[in-house]
N, CA, C, O and CB atoms as a CASP TS submission, in Angstrom:
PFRMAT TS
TARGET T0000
AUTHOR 0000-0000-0000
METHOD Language model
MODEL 1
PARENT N/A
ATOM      1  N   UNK     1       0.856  -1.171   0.000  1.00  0.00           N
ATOM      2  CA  UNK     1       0.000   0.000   0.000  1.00  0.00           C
ATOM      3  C   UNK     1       0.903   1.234   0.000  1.00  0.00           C
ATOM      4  O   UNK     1       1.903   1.185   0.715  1.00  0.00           O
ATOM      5  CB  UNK     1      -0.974  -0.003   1.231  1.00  0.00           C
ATOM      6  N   UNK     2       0.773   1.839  -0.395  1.00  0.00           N
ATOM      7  CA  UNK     2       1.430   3.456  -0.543  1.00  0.00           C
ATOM      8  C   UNK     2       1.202   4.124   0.254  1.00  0.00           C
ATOM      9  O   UNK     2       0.123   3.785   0.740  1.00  0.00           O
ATOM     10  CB  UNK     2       1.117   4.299  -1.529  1.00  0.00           C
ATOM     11  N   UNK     3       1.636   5.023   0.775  1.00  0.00           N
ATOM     12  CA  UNK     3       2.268   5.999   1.997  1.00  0.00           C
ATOM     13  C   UNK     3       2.139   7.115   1.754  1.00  0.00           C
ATOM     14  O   UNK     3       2.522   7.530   0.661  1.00  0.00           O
ATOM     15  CB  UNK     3       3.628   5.953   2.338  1.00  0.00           C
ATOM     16  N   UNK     4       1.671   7.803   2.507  1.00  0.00           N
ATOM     17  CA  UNK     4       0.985   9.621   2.143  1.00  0.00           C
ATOM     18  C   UNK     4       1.574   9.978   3.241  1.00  0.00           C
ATOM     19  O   UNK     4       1.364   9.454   4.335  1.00  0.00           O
ATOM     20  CB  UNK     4      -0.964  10.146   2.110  1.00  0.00           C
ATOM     21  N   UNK     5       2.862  11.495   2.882  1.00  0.00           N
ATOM     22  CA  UNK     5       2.653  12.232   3.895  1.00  0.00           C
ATOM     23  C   UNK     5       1.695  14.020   3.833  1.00  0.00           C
ATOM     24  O   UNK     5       1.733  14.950   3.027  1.00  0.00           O
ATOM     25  CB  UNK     5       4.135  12.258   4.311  1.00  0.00           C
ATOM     26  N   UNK     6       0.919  13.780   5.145  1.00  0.00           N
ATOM     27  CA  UNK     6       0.181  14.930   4.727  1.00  0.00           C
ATOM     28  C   UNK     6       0.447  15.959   6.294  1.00  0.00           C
ATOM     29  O   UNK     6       0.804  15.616   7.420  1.00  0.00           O
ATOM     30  CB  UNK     6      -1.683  14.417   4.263  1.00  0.00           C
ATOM     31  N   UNK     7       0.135  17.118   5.798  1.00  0.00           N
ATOM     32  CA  UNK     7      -0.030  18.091   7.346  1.00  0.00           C
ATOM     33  C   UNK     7      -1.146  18.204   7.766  1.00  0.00           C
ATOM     34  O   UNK     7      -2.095  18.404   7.009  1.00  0.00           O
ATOM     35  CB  UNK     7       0.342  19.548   7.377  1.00  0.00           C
ATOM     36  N   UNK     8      -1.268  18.097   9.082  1.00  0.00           N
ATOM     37  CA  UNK     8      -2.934  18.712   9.782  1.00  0.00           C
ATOM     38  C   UNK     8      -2.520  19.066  10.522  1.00  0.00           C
ATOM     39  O   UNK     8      -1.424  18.776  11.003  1.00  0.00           O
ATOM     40  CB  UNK     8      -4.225  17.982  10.272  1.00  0.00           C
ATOM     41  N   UNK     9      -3.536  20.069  10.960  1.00  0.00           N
ATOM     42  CA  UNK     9      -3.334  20.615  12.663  1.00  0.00           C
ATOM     43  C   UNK     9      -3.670  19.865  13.434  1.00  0.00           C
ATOM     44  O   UNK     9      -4.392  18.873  13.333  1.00  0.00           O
ATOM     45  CB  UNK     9      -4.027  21.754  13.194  1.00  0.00           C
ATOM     46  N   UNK    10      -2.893  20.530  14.686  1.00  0.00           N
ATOM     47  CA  UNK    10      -2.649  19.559  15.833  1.00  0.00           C
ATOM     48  C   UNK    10      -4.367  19.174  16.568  1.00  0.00           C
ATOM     49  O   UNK    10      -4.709  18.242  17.296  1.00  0.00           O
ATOM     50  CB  UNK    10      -1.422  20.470  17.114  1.00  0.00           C
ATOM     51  N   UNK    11      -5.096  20.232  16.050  1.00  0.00           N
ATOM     52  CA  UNK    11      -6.310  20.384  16.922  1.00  0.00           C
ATOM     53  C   UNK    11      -7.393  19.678  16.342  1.00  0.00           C
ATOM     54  O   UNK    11      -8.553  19.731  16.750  1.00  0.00           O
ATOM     55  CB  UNK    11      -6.722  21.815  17.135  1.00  0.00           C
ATOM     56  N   UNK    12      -6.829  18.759  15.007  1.00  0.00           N
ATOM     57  CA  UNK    12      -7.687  17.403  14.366  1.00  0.00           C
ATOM     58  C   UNK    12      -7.130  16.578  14.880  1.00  0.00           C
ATOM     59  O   UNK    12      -7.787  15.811  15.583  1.00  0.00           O
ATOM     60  CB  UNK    12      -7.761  17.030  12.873  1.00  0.00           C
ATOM     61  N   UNK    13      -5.759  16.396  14.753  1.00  0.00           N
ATOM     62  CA  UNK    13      -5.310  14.946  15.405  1.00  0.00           C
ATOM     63  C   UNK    13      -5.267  14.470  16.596  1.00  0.00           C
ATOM     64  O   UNK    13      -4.985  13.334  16.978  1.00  0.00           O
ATOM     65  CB  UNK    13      -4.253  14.676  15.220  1.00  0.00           C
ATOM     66  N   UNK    14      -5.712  15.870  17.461  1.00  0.00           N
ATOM     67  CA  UNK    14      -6.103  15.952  19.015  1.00  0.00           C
ATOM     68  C   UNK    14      -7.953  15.279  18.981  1.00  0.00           C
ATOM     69  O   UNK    14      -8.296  14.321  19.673  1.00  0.00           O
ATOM     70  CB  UNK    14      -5.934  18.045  19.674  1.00  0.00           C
ATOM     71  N   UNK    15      -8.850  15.987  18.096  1.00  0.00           N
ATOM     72  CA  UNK    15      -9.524  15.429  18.174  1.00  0.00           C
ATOM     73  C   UNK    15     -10.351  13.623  17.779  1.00  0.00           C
ATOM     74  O   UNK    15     -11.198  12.966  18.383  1.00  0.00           O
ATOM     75  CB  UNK    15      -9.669  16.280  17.992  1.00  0.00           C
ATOM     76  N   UNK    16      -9.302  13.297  16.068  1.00  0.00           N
ATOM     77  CA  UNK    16      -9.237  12.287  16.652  1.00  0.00           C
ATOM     78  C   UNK    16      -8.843  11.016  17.020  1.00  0.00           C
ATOM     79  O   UNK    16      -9.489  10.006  16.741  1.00  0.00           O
ATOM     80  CB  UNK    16      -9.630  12.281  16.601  1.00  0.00           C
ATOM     81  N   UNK    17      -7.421  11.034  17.864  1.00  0.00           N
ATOM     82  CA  UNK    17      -7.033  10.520  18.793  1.00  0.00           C
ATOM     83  C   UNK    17      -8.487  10.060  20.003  1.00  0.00           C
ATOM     84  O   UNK    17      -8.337   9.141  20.808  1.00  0.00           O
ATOM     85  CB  UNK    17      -5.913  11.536  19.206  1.00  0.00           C
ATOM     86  N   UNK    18      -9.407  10.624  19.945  1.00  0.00           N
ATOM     87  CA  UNK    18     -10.268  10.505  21.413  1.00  0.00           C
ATOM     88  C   UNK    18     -10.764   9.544  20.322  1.00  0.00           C
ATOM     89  O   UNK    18     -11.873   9.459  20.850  1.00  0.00           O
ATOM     90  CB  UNK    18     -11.387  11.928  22.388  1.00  0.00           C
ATOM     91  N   UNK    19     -10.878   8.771  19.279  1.00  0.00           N
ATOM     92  CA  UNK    19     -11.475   7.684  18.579  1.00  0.00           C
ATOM     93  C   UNK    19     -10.562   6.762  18.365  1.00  0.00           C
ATOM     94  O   UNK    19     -10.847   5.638  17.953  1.00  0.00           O
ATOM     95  CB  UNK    19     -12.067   8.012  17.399  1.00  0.00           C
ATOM     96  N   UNK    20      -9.377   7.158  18.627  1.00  0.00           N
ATOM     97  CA  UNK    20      -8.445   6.055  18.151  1.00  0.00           C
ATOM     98  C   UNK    20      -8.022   4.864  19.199  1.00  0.00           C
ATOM     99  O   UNK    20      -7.654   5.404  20.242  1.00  0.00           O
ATOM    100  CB  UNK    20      -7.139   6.759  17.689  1.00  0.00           C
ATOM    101  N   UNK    21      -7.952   3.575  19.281  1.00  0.00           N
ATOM    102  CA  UNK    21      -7.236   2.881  20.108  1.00  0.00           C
ATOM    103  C   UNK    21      -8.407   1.564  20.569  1.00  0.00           C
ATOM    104  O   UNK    21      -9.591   1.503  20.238  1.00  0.00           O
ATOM    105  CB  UNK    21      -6.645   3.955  21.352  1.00  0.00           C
ATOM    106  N   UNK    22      -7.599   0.543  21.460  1.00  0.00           N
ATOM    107  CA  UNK    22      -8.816  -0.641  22.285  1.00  0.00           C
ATOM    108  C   UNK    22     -10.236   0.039  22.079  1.00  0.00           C
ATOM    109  O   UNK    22     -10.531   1.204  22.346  1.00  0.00           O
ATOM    110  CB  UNK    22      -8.555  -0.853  24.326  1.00  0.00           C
ATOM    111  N   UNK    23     -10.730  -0.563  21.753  1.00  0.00           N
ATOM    112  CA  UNK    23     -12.396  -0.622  22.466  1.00  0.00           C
ATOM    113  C   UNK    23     -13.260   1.136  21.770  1.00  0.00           C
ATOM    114  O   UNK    23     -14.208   1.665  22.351  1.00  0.00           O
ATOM    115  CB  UNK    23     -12.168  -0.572  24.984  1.00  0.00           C
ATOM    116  N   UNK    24     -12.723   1.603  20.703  1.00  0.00           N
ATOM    117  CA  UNK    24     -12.812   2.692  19.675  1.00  0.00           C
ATOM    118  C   UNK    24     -12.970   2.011  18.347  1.00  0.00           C
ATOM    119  O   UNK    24     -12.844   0.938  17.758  1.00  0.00           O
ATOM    120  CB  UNK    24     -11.526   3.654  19.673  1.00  0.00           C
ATOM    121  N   UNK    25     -13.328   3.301  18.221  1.00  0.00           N
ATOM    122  CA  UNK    25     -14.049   3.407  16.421  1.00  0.00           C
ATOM    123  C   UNK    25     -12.692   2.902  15.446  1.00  0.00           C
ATOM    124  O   UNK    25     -12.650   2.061  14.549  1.00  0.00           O
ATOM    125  CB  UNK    25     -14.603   5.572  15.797  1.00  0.00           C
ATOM    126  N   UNK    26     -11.773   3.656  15.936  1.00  0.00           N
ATOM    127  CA  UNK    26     -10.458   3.456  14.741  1.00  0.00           C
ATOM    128  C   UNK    26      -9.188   2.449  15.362  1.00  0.00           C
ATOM    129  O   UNK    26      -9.014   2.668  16.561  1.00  0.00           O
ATOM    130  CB  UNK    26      -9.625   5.246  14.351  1.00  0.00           C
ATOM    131  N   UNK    27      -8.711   1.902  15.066  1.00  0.00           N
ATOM    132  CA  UNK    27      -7.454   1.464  15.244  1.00  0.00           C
ATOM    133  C   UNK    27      -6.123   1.731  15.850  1.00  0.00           C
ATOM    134  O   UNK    27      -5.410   1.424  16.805  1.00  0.00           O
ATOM    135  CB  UNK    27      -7.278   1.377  14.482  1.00  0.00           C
ATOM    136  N   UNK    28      -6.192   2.781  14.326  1.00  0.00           N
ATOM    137  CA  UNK    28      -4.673   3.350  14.231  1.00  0.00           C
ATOM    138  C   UNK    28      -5.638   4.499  13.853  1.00  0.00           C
ATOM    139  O   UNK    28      -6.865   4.581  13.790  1.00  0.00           O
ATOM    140  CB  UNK    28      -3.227   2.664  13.044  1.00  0.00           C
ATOM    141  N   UNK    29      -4.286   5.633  13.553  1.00  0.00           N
ATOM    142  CA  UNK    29      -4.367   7.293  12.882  1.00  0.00           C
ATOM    143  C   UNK    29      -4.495   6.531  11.237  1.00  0.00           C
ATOM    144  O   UNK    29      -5.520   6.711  10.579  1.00  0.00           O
ATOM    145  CB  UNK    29      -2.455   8.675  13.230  1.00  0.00           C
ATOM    146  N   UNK    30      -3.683   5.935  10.854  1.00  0.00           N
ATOM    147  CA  UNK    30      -3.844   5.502   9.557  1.00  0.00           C
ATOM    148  C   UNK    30      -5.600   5.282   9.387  1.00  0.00           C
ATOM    149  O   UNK    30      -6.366   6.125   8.921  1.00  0.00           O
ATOM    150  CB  UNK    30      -2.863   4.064   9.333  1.00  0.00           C
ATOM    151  N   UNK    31      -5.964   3.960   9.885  1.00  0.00           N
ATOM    152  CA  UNK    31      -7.430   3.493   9.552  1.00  0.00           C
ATOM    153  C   UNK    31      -8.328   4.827   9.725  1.00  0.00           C
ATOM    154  O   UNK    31      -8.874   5.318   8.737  1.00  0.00           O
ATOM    155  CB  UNK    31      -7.989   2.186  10.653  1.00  0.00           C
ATOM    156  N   UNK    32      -8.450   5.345  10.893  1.00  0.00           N
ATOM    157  CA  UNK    32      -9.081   6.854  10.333  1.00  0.00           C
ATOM    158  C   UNK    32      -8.922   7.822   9.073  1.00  0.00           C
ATOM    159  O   UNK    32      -9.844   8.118   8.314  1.00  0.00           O
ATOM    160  CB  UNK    32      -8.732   7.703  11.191  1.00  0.00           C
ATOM    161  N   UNK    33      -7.930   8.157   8.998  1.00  0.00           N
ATOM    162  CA  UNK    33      -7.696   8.621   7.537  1.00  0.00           C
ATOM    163  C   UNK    33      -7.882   8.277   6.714  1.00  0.00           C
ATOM    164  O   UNK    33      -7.788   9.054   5.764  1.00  0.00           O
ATOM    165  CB  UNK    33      -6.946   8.799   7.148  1.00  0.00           C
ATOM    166  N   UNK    34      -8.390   6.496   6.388  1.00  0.00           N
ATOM    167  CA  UNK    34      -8.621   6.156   5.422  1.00  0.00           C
ATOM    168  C   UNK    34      -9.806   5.920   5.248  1.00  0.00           C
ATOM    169  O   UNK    34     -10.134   5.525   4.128  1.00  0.00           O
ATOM    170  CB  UNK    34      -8.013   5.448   5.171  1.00  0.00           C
ATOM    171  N   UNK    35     -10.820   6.079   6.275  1.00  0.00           N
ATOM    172  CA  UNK    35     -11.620   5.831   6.738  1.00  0.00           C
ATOM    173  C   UNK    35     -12.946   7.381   6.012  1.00  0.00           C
ATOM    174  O   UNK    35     -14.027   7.387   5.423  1.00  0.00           O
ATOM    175  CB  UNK    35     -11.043   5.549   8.306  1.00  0.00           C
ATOM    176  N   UNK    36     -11.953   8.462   6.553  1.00  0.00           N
ATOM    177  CA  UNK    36     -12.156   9.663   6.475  1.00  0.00           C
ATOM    178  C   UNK    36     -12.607  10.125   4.834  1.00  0.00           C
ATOM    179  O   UNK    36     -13.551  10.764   4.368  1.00  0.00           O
ATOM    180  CB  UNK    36     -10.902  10.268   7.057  1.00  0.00           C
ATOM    181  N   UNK    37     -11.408   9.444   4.254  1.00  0.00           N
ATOM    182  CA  UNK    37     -10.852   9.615   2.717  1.00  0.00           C
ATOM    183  C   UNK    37     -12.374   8.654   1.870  1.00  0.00           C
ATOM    184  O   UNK    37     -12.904   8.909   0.788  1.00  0.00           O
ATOM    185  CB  UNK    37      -8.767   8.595   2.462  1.00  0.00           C
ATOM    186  N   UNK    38     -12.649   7.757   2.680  1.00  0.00           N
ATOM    187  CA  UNK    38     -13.300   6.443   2.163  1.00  0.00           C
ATOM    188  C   UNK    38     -14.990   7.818   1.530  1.00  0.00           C
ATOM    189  O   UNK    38     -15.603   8.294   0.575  1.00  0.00           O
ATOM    190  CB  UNK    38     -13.655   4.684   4.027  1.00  0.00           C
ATOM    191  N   UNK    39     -14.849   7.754   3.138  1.00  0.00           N
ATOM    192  CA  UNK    39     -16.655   8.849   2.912  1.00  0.00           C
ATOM    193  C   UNK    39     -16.554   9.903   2.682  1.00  0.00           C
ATOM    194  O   UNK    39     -17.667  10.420   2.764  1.00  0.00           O
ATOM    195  CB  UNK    39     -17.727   9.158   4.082  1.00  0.00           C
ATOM    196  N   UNK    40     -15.616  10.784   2.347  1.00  0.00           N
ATOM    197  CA  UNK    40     -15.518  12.261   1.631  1.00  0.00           C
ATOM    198  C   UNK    40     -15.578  11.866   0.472  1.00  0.00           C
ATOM    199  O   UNK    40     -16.174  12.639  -0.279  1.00  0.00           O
ATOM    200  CB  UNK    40     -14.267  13.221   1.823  1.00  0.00           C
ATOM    201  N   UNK    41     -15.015  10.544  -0.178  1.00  0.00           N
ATOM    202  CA  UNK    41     -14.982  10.210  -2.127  1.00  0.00           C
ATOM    203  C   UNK    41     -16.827   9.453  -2.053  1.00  0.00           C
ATOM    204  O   UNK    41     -17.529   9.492  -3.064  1.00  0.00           O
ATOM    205  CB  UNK    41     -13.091   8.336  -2.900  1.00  0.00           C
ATOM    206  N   UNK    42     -17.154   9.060  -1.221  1.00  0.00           N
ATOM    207  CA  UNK    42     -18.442   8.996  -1.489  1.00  0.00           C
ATOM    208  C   UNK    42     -19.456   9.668  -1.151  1.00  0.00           C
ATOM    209  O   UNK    42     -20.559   9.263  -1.517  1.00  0.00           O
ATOM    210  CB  UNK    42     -18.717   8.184  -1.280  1.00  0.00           C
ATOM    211  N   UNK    43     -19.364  10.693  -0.480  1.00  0.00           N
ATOM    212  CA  UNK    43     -20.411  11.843  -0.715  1.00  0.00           C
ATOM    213  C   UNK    43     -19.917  12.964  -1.911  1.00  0.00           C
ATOM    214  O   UNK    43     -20.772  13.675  -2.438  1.00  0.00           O
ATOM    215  CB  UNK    43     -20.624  12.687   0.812  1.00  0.00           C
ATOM    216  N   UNK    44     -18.517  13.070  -2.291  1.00  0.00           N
ATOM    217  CA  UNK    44     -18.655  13.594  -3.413  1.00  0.00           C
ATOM    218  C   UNK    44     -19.588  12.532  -4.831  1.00  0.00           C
ATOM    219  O   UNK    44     -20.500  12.817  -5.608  1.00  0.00           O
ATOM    220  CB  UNK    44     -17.100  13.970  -3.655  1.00  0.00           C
ATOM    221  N   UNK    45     -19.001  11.631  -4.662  1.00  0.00           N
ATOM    222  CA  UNK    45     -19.531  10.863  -6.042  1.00  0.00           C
ATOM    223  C   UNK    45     -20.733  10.931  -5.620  1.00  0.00           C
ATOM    224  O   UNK    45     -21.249  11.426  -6.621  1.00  0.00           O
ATOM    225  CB  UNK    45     -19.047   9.292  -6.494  1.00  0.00           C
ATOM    226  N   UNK    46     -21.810  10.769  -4.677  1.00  0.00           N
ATOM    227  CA  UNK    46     -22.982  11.131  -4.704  1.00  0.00           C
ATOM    228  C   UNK    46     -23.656  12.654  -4.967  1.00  0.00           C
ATOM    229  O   UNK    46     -24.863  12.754  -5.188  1.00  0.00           O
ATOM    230  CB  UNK    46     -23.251  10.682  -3.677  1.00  0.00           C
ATOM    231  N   UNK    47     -22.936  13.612  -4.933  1.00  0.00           N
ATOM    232  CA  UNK    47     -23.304  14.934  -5.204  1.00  0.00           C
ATOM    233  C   UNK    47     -22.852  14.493  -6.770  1.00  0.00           C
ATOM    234  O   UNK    47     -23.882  14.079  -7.302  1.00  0.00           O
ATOM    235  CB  UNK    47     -22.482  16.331  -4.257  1.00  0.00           C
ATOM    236  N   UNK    48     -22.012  14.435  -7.484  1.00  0.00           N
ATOM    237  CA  UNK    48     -21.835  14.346  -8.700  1.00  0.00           C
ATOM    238  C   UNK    48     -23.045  13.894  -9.167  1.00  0.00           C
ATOM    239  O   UNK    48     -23.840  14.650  -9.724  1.00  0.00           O
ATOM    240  CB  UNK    48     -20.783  13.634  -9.029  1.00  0.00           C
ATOM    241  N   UNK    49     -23.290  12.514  -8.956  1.00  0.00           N
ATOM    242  CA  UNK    49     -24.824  11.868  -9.442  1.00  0.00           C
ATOM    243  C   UNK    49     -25.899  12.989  -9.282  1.00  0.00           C
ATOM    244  O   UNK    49     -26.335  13.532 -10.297  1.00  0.00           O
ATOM    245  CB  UNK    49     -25.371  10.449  -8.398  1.00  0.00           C
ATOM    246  N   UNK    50     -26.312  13.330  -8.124  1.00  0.00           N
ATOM    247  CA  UNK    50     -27.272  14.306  -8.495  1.00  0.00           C
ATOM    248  C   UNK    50     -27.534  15.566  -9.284  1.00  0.00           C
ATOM    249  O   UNK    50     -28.623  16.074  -9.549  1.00  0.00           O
ATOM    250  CB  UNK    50     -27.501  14.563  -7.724  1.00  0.00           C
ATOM    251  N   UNK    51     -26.406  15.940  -9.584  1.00  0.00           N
ATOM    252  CA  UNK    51     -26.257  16.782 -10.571  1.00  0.00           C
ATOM    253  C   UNK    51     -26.138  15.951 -11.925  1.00  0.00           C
ATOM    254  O   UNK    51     -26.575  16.422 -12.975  1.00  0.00           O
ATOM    255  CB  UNK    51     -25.094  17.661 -10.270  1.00  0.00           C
ATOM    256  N   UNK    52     -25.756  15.164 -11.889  1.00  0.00           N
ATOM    257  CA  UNK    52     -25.959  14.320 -13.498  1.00  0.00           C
ATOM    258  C   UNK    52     -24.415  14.520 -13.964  1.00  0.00           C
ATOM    259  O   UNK    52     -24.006  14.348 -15.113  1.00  0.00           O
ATOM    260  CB  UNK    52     -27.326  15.235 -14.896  1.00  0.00           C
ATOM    261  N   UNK    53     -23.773  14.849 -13.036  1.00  0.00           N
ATOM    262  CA  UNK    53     -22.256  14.060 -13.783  1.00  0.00           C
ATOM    263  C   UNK    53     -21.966  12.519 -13.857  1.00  0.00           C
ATOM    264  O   UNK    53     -21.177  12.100 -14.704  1.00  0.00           O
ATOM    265  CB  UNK    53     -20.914  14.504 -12.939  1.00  0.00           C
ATOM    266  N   UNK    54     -22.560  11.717 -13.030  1.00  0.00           N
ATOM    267  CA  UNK    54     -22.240  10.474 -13.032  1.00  0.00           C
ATOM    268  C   UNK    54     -23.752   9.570 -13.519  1.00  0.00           C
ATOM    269  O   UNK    54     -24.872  10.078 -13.564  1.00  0.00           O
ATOM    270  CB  UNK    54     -21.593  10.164 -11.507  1.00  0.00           C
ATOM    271  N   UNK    55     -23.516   8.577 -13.748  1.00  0.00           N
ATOM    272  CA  UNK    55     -24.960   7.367 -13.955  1.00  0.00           C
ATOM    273  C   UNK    55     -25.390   6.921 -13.254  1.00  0.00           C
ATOM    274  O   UNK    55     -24.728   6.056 -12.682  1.00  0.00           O
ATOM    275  CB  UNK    55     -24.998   6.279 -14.524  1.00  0.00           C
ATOM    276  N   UNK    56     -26.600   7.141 -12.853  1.00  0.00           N
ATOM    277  CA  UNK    56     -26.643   6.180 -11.495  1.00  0.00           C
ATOM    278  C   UNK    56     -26.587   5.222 -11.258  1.00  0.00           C
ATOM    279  O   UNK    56     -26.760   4.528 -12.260  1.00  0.00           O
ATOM    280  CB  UNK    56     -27.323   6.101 -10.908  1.00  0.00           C
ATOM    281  N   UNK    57     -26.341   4.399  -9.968  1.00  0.00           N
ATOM    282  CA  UNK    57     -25.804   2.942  -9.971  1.00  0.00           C
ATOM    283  C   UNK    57     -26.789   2.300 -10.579  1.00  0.00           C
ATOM    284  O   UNK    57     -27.984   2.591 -10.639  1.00  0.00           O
ATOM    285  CB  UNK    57     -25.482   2.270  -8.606  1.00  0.00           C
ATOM    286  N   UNK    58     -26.018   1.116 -11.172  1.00  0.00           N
ATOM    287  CA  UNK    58     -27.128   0.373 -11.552  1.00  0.00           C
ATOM    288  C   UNK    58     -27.210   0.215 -13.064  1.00  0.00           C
ATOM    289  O   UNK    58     -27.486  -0.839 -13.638  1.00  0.00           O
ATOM    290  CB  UNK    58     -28.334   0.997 -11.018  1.00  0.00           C
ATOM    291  N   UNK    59     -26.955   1.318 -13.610  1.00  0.00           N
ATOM    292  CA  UNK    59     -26.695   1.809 -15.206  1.00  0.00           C
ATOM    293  C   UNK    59     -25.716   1.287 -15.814  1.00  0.00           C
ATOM    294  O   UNK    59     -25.473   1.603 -16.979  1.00  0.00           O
ATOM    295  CB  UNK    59     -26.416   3.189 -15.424  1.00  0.00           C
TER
END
């Protein structure tokens, strides 16, 4: 898998850290981010569809 380095502020990775770890939503900082990345590309591709840039599923 390929390796991204990116910058954020400290006051995202502060927030979430309080999701990360045992008995939490995320894992690692990685699985969040990818996690993050996963549903920002699918609410864009769903705004695309409604505007009629894309086909809708199924098509």
């Amino acid at each position: 898998m390929p390796k991204v380095s990116v910058e954020i502020p400290q006051h995202i990775l502060d927030d979430l850290s309080e999701h990360i770890g045992d008995d939490k939503k995320f894992v690692n900082l990685s699985d969040a981010i990818r996690t993050a990345c996963r549903k920002m590309l699918d609410m864009m591709e769903e705004i695309d569809r409604k505007h009629g840039r894309l086909k809708p599923e199924g098509d």
